[in-house]
Structure formats: C-alpha cells, structure tokens
Legacy VTK file of the C-alpha trace (Angstrom):
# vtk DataFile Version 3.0
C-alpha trace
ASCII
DATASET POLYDATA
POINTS 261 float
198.851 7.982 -140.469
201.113 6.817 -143.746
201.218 3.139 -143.836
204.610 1.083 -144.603
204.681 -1.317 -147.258
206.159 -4.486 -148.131
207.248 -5.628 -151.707
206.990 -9.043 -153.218
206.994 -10.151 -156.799
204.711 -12.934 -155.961
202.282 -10.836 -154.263
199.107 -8.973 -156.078
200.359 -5.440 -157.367
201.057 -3.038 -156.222
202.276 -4.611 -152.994
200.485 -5.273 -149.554
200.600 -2.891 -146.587
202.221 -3.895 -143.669
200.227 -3.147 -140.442
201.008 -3.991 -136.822
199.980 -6.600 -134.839
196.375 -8.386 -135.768
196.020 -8.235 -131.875
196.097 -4.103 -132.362
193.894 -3.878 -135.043
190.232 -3.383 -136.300
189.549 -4.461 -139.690
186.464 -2.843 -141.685
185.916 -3.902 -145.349
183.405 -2.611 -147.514
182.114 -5.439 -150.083
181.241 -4.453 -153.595
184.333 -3.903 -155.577
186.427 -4.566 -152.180
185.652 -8.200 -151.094
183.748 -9.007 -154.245
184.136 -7.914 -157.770
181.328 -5.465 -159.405
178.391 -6.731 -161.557
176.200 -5.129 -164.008
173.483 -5.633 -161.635
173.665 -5.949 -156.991
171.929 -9.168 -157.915
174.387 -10.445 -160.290
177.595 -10.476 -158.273
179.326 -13.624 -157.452
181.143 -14.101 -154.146
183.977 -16.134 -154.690
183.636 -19.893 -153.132
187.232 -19.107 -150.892
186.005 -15.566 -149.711
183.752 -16.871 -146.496
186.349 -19.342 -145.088
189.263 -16.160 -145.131
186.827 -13.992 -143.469
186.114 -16.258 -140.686
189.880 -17.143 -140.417
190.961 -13.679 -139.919
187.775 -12.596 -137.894
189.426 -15.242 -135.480
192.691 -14.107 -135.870
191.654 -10.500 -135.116
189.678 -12.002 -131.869
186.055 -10.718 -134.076
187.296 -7.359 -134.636
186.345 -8.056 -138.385
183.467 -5.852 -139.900
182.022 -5.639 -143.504
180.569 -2.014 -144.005
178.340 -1.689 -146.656
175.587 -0.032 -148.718
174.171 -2.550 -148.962
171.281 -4.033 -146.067
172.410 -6.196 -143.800
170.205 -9.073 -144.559
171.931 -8.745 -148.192
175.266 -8.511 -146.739
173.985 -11.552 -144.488
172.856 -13.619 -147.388
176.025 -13.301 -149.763
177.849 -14.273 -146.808
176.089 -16.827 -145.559
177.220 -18.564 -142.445
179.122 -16.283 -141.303
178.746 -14.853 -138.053
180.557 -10.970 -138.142
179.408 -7.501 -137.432
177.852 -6.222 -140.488
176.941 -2.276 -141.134
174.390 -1.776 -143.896
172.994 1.237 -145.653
176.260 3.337 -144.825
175.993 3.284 -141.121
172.024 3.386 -140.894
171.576 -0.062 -139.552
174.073 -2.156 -137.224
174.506 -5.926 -136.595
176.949 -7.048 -134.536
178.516 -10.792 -134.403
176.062 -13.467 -132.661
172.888 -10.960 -132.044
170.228 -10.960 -134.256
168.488 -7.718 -133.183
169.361 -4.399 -135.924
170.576 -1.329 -134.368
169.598 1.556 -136.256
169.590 5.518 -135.389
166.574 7.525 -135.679
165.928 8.405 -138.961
163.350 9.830 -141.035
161.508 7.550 -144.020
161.645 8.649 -147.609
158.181 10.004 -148.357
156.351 7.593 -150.526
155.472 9.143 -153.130
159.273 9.871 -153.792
159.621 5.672 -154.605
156.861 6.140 -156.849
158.891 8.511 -158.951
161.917 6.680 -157.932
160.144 3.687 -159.652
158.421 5.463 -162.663
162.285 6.379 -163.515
163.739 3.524 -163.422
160.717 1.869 -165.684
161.197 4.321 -168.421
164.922 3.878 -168.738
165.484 -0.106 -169.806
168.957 -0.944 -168.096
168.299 0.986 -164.757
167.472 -0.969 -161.491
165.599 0.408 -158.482
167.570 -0.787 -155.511
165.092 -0.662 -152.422
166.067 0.091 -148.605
164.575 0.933 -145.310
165.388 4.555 -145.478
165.926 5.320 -149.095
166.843 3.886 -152.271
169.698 3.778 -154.980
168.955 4.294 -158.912
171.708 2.097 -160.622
172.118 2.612 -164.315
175.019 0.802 -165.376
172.829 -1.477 -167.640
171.674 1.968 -169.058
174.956 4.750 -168.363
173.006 7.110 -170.731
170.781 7.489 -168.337
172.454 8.615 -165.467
172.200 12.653 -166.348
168.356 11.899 -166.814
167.748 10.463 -163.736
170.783 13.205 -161.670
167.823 16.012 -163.717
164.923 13.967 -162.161
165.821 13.893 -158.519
167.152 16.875 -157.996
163.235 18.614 -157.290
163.181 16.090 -154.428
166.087 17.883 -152.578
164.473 21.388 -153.951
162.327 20.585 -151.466
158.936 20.732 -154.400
158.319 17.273 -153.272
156.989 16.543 -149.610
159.035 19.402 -147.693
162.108 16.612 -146.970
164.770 18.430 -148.606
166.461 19.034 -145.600
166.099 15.591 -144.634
167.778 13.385 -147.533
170.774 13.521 -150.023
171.600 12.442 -153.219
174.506 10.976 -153.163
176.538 9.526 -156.170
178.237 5.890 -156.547
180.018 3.647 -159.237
177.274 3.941 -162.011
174.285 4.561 -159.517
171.980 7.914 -157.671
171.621 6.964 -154.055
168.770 8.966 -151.917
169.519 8.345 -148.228
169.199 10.175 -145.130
171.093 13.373 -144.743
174.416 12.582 -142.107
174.630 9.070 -142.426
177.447 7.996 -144.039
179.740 5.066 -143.198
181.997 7.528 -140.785
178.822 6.593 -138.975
179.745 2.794 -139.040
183.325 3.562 -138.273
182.282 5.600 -134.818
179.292 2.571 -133.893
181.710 0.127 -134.192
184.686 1.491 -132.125
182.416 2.311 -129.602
182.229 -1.513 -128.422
183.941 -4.834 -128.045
185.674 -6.266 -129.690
186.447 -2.932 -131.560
187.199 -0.352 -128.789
190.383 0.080 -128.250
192.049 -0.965 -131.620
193.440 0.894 -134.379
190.753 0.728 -137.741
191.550 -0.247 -140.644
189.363 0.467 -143.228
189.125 -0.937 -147.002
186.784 0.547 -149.938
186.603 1.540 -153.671
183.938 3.687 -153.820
183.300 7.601 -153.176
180.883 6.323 -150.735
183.750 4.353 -148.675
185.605 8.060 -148.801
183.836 8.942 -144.978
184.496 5.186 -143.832
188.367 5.654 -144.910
188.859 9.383 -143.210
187.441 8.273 -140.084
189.378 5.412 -139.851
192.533 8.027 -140.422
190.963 10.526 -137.970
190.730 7.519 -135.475
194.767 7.093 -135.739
194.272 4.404 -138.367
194.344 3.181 -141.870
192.311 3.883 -144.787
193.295 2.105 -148.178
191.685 2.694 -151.336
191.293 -0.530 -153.410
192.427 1.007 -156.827
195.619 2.532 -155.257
196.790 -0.030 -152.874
195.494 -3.454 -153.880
194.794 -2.897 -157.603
191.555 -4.199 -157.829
188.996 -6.734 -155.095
191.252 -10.046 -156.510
193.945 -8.035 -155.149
192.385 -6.978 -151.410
191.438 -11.026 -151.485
195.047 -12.006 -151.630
195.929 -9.648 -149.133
193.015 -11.195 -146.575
194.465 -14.998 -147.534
197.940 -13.387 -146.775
196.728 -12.171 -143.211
194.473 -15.132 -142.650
197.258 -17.583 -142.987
200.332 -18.209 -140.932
202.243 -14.935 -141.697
199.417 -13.058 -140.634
199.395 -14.353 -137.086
202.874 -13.524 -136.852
203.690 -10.441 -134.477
204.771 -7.702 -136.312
205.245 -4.022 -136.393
LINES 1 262
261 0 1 2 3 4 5 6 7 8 9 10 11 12 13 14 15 16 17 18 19 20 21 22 23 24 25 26 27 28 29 30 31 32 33 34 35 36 37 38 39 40 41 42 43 44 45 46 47 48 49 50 51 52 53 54 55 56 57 58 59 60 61 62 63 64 65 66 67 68 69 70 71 72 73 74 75 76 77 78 79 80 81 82 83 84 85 86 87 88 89 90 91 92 93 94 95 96 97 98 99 100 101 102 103 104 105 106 107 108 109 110 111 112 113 114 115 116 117 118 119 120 121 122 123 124 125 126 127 128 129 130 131 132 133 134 135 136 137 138 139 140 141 142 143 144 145 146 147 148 149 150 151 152 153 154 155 156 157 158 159 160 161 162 163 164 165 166 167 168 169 170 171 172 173 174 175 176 177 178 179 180 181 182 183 184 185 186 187 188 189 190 191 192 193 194 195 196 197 198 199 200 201 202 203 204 205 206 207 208 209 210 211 212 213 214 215 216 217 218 219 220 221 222 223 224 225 226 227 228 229 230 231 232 233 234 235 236 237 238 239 240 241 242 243 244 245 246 247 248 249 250 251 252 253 254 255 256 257 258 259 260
C-alpha cells in the first residue's frame, strides 16, 4: 500500500504521512534511531524527557493499539520507558509483553551454546571499543566505539554458523545492524512481532503501521505492508528519530484525533 502525504513548511522534513483514522490503525515503532536517537553505546542513549507522555497520549488515542518493537529485551525497553504501560516486543519478536500483564511470552527457541558467549566475550575483550550486548537467546557484538573491528569480528563468527562449533549452525544467524554482529535464533525476526501482535486485542483487526531505521526493522516494515498496511523507513520519510517524534506529538495532539482519511 503507497501512503499519501501531507506538506507543511512548519513540519519536520520531508513531510508527515497522512494515515486514516487512529480508530483504524495499529501503530508499531521500533526504538533505537526511531523513538530515540543512536548512541555510541545501548547504554548511553538518552530518551528525551517529552517522549513517554506522547506515547501514552497516542496509545490512548489509538485505544492501546501502540507497540514498541525492538531488539532490544523487554525489561530494557521497560526501563527506558519507564511508567509506561504498552505492549513491548523484544529481541525481534523472541519475547512478547503485552500492556498491563507482567508474564513474557516467548516461542520455543533454542539457547546459544555457551561456549559460543565465551568467544563472543573473548572478542569483544580484545577489540577496545566493542561491547558485548547480552540476551536470553543470543547476543549482539557492537563495535561502533571500535568500526575497525567489525570485519574481525564478521571473520570470527562465521565458524559458529559453519557449524565447527557445537553442531547449532542450523539453529542461529548472524545477522548485521547499524555498527553491530547480532547472533540470534534462526526465523525470528520482528515479522514475528508484527504477526503476535495482530493476532490479539487491541491489535486484531487494524491496519499496522510500522516505523524503523534499521535493516533489522526491514521484516517488521514488509509485514506490516503484507498485512495491508504501512511501513515507513525513518531516513526516507521522517528524516531522522527528531523527525518520527514530531510526527507522534502531531498525532498525539488535537489534529491527530481528528477523523480523517
């Protein structure tokens, strides 16, 4: 589905698209570089003191059909946004909270062999810069403190999905990000969000609308599409994740609730 677009000099470039009716739709929003800018390090990103109260705004508006879908866990997720109370994805799809539960859905999935996070470790202690992101079912090399090192560690994984290390080739990826190696399990990808959260209130039934930067977000943003909805990318629509937050204060506030379409 091609979305329409509106244009206003006052608004962030290159213009905000115009969708129909909050009451139709399902919003899912990936986080780094979409809802908050990137940092040097996951730990180092700053979530803008405005951010939480447009969220919960428009999560109202959209009667809680508001999602963030993430790499990230959820407890992360949770904690950067705290107080909040939305359906968070985390770990592309691997593990599911929805709005006022407390309880973590997850599908069955196989556990990175151990001795795979003692390499993944041992890499990331020889290369000064690079950070060794933990998670449940695998974990992400990020070297944007180090970028040199990025071919190095690409050359060091790649026996794991050989299959030389612990027979789980079949079972894991690598997958690449902005400036980072993720190992995760193979299938899941945030397409698997998309279809776990449309399967349920308060998403069933609406049109998605997905929002992400990232070659990661690519499976979040087809589905979305595939589901008869939107899928934006952040650099060509909104310009940047100041430019998806004016668009969210835009829809949060009164011309947001208006009927449209």
């Amino acid at each position: 589905m091609q979305p329409s677009f509106v244009s206003d000099s006052a608004m962030r470039p290159p213009s905000f698209p115009l969708l129909p009716p909050l009451s139709r739709i399902a919003l899912l929003l990936d986080l780094d570089g979409t809802l908050i800018d990137l940092a040097a390090r996951p730990d180092a990103v700053i979530v803008p003191p405005s951010l939480p109260g447009t969220l919960r705004r428009l999560s109202e508006r959209l009667g809680g059909a508001l999602a963030v879908v993430s790499g990230r866990t959820v407890e992360a997720v949770a904690g950067l946004l705290a107080g909040l109370d939305i359906a968070i994805a985390g770990e592309h799809g691997a593990a599911l909270r929805r709005a006022g539960e407390e309880r973590l859905e997850r599908p069955p999935l196989p556990l990175v062999p151990g001795g795979w996070r003692v390499a993944a470790a041992r890499l990331a202690a020889a290369h000064p810069g690079v950070l060794l992101e933990e998670k449940p079912h695998g974990f992400v090399l990020h070297f944007r403190g180090s970028p040199e090192a990025g071919q190095a560690i690409a050359e060091a994984l790649a026996p794991m999905l050989d299959g030389v290390l612990d027979g789980q080739a079949a079972n894991f990826v690598v997958f690449p990000s902005a400036m980072a190696w993720e190992v995760r399990p193979r299938g899941v990808t945030k397409a698997t969000a998309v279809h776990a959260l449309l399967a349920a209130p308060p998403f069933a039934g609406r049109m998605p609308v997905f929002v992400g930067d990232d070659v990661t977000d690519e499976d979040g943003i087809r589905a979305a599409r595939e589901a008869g909805g939107f899928g934006f990318r952040v650099d060509e629509t909104f310009g940047d994740a100041a430019g998806v937050r004016a668009w969210l204060d835009h829809l949060a506030g009164e011309l947001g609730g208006e009927e449209r379409g």
